[in-house]
C-alpha positions as CSV (number, residue, x, y, z in Angstrom):
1,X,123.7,121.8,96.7
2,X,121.0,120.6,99.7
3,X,119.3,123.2,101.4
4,X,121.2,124.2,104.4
5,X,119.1,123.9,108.1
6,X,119.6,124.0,111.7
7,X,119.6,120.1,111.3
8,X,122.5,120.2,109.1
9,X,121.4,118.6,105.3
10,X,118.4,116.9,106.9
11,X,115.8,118.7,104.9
12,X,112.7,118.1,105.3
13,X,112.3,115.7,102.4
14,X,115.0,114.0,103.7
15,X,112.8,113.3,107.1
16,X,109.7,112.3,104.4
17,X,111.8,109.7,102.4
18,X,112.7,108.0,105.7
19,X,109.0,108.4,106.7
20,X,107.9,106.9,103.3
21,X,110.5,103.8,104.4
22,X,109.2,103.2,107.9
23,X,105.8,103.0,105.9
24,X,106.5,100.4,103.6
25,X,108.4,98.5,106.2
26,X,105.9,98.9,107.9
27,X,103.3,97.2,105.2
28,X,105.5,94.4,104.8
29,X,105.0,93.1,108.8
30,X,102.9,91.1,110.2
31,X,103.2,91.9,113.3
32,X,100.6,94.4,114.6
33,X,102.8,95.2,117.2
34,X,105.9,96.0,115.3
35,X,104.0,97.5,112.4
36,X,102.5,100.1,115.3
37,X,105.9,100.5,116.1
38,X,107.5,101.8,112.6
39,X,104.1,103.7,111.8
40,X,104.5,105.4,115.2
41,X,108.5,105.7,113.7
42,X,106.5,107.1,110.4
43,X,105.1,110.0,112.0
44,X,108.0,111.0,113.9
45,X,110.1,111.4,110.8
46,X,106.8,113.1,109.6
47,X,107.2,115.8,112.7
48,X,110.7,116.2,111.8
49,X,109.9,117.4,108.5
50,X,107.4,119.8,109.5
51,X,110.0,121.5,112.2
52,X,112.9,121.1,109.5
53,X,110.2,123.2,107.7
54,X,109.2,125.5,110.4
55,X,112.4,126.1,112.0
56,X,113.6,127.4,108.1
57,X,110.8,129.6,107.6
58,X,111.5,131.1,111.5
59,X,115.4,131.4,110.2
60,X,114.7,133.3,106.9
61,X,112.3,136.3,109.0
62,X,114.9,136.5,111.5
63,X,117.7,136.8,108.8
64,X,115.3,139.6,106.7
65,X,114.5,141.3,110.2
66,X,115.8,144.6,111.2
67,X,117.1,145.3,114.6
68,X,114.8,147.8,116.8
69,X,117.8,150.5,116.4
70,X,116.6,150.6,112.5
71,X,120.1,150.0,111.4
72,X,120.7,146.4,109.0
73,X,123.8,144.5,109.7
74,X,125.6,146.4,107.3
75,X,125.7,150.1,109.0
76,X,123.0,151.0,106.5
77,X,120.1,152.8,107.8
């Protein structure tokens, strides 16, 4: 099963496959104008992946945290 994130199943390869896309679309232009476009596309799918990423990693140390009154979700102390 895909890795579950605040962006649903859009995991951070997800965002890099599309990146990798927008590159080669990229490539195949001729157009320096549209080719800035999808590179400029590229590297926003590239930032998605890399807040997909950090958003996860921010997710899993709150979910591990304890709450300041030292009791865990479960009543344990």
């Amino acid at each position: 099963m895909a890795q579950r994130t605040p962006y649903g199943d859009r995991t951070p390869e997800y965002w890099r496959a599309h990146a990798e896309e927008a590159r080669a679309r990229a490539d195949e232009m001729c157009d320096p104008e549209g080719k800035t476009v999808m590179l400029h596309v590229a590297s926003l799918y590239d930032d998605m992946a890399v807040r997909v990423e950090r958003e996860a990693r921010y997710s899993t140390i709150l979910s591990h945290s304890v709450p300041r009154d030292g009791k865990k979700a479960d009543g344990e102390q």
